[in-house]
C-alpha positions in Angstrom: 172.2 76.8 223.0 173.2 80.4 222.2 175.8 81.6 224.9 174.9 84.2 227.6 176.0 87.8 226.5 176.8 88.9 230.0 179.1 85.8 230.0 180.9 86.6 227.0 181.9 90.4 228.3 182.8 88.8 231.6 180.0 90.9 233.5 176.7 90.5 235.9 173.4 91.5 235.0 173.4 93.9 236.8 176.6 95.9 235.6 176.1 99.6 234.4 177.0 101.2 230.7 180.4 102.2 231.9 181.3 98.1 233.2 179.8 97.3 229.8 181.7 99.2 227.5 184.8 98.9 229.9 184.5 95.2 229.8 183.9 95.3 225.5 187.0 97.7 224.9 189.5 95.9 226.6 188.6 92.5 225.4 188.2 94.2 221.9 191.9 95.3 222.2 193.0 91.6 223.5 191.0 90.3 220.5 191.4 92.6 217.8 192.6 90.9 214.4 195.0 92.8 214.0 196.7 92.3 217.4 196.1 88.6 216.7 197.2 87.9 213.0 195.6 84.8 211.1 194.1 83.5 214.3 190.8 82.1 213.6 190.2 81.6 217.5 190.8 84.9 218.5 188.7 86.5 214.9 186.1 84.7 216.0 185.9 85.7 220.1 186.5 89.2 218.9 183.0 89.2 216.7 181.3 87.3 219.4 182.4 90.0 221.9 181.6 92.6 219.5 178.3 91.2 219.0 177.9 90.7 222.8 178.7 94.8 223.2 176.1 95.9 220.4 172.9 94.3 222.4 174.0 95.0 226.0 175.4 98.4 224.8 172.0 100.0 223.5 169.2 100.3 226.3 166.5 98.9 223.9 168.2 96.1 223.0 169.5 95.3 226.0 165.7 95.7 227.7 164.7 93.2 224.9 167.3 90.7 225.4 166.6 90.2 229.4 163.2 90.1 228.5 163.5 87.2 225.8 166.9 86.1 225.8 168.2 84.6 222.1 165.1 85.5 220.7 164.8 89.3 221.5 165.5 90.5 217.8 162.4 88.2 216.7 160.3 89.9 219.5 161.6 93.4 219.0 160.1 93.6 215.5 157.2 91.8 216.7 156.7 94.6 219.4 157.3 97.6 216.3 160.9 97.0 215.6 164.7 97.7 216.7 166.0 100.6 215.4 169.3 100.3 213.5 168.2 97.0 211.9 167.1 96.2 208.4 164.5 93.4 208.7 162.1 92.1 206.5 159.7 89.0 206.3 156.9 87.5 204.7 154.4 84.7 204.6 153.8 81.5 203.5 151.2 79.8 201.3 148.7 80.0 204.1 148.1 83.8 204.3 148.3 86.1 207.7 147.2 85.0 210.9 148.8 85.5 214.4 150.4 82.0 213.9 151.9 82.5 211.0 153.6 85.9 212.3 154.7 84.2 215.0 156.4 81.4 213.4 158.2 83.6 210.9 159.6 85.2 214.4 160.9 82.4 216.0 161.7 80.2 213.3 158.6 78.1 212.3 156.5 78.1 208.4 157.9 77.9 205.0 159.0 80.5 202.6 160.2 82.6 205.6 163.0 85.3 204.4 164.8 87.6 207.6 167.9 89.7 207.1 169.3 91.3 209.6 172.3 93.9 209.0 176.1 93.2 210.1 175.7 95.2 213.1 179.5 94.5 214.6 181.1 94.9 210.9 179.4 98.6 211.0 181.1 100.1 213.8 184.2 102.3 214.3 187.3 100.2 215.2 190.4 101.0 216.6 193.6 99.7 215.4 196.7 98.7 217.5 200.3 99.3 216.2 204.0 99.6 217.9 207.6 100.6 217.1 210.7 100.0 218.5 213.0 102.9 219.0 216.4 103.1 220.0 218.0 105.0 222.7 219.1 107.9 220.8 215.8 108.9 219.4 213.9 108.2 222.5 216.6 110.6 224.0 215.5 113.7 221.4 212.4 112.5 220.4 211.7 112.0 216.7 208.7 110.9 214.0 207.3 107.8 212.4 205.4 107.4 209.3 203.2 103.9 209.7 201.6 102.4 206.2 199.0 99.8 208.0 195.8 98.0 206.8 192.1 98.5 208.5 189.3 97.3 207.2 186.7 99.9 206.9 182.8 99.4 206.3 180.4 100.2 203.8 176.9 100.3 203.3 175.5 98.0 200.2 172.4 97.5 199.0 172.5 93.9 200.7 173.3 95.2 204.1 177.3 95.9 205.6 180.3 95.4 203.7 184.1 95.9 204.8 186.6 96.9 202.4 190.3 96.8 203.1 192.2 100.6 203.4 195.4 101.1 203.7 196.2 104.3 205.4 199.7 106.2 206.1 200.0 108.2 208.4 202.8 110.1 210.3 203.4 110.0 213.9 205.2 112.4 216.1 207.0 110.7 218.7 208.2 113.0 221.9 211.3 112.6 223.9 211.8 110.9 226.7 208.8 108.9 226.2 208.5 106.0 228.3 208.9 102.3 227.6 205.6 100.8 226.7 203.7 103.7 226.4 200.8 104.1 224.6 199.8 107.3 221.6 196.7 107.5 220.5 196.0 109.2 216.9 192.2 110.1 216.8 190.4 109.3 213.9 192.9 107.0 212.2 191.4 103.5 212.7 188.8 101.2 210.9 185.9 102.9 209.6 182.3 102.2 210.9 179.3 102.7 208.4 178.6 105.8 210.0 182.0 107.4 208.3 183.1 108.1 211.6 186.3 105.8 212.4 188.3 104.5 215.4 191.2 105.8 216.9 195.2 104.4 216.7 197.1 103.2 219.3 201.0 103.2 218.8 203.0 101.5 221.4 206.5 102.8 221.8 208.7 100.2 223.0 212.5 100.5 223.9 214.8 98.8 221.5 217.4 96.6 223.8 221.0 98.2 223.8 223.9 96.7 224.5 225.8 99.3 226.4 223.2 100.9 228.8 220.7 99.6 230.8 217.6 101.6 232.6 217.6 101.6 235.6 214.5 103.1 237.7 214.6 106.4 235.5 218.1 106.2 234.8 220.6 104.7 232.6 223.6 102.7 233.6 226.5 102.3 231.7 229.3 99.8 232.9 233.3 101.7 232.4 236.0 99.3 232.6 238.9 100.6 234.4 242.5 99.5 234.6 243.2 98.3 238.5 246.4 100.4 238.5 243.8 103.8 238.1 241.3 101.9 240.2 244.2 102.1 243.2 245.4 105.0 241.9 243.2 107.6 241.3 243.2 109.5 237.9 240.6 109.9 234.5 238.6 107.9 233.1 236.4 108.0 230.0 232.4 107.3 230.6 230.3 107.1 227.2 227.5 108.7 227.2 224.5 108.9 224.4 225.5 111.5 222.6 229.6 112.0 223.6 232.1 110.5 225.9 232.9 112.1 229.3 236.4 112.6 230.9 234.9 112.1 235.2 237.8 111.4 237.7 237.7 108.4 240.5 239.2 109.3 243.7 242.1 106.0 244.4 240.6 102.8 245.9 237.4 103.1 243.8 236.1 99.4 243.9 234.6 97.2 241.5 230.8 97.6 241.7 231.2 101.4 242.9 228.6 103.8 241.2 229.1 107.3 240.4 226.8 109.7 239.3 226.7 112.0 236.9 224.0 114.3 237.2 221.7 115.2 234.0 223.6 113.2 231.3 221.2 110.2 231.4 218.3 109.9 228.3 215.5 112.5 228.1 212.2 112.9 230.5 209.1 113.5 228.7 208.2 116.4 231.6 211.8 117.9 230.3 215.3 118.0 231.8 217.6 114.6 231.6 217.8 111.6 234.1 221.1 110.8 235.3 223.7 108.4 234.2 225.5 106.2 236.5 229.0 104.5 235.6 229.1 101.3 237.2 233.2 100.4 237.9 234.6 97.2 236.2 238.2 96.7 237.2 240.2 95.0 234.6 243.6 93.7 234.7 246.1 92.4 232.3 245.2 88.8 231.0 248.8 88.5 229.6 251.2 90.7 232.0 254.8 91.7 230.3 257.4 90.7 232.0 257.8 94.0 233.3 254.3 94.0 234.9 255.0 90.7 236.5 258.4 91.7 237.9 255.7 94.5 239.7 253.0 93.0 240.8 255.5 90.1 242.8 256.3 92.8 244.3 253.9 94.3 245.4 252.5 90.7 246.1 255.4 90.5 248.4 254.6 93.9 250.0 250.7 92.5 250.5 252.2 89.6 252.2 254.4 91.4 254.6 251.8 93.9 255.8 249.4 91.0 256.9 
């Protein structure tokens, strides 16, 4: 039994043309082939979506199909055709005749020849892509040039063929952009029939760093410090993504303690800079010279005489 279209899109009869495409783009974009590489599974949901879209998406075809279910193709040519679709027939030994029309329609007689164009293989497509940029770049922004494959439809003389392309195609990249976000390149997807072609979509993820952090719309950076400064008072050096900052720490800073500095954090794509925040990490000596040990018994001693 041939599955319900409104199933496969995941919407009611009685949804409107903006649930229906809604429904079709996102599942295209879960689907697409080239999201999901050498998955058979996934190639074959996406064309069954696709196919799902190109009936419920037209009004005429959609009329049809509530009206005859699997068979509203048959009955569309029946009733003077579907626009869009190459279809042909003829008879068999036994001539004309309502019966024999009828049969050719909905599968019955001998000799019967229908063809119906690739209706899904002759649309636009979009095409999904992402990089991974490092701090630095994301901080001043920067451009990409992406070689990818679509593949790209043509009309034959036997109906819809798709051809592999491979296009290049440079994209600018601005700073501050956020994690995850989206670009979308007009016209620079998988070509329909048509010659129009999709649109493509560049995700612009984050590469992981190993010396700051984001946090919120910040960056955090951890700057070890020596305990003696950490009691003390005094300078300390806080690296930043383009230089390294002299900041002074008033005496008793604790481990843990954040400090701000205003404006030297990574890009924001409205303009201006996040801050940074220094996180404190208090080291001390793992091997104290003998001088340093002499010093911290006493102080030990001090500690122990204050309590």
């Amino acid at each position: 039994m041939a599955k319900d279209l409104y199933s496969v899109l995941g919407v009611s009869r009685k949804a409107d043309e903006k649930e229906i495409r809604s429904a079709y783009r996102k599942l295209a974009r879960k689907l697409h082939p080239d999201v999901n590489p050498n998955d058979k599974a996934a190639e074959a949901k996406f064309k069954e979506v696709s196919q799902a879209h190109e009936v419920l998406g037209n009004p005429e075809k959609r009329k049809l199909y509530d009206q005859y279910g699997e068979h509203w193709e048959q009955a569309g040519q029946f009733q003077g055709g579907v626009p869009g679709q190459d279809f042909t027939y003829q008879t068999g030994p036994s001539g004309g005749g309502f019966e024999s029309i009828f049969e050719q329609f909905f599968g019955g007689g001998r000799g019967n020849r229908i063809h119906f164009e690739d209706l899904d293989a002759a649309q636009p497509r979009d095409v999904e892509k992402s990089i991974e940029l490092p701090l630095e770049e994301v901080d001043t922004g920067t451009k990409r040039v992406l070689t990818y494959q679509t593949m790209d439809a043509q009309r034959t003389r036997e109906g819809i063929a798709t051809v592999p392309s491979t296009k290049k195609v440079e994209v600018t990249i601005p700073a501050g952009i956020p994690d995850g976000k989206k670009l979308r390149v007009p016209g620079k997807g998988g070509a329909g029939a048509n010659g129009k072609a999709g649109d493509l979509y560049v995700t612009v993820k984050w590469a992981p760093n190993s010396q700051f952090k984001l946090v919120e719309e910040h960056l955090e950076v951890e700057v070890p410090v020596p305990f003696t400064v950490a009691a003390l008072g005094g300078e300390i050096r806080v690296p930043t993504l383009k230089s390294v900052l002299t900041m002074k720490i008033p005496e008793g800073t604790q481990s843990g303690q954040v400090f701000r500095l205003a404006s030297q954090g990574i890009a924001k794509l409205s303009g201006g800079k996040c801050d940074l925040m220094a996180r404190i990490k208090i080291t001390v000596p793992k091997k104290p010279t003998e001088e340093q040990r002499r010093l911290l018994e006493q102080l030990a001693e001090i500690d122990g005489a204050a309590k």
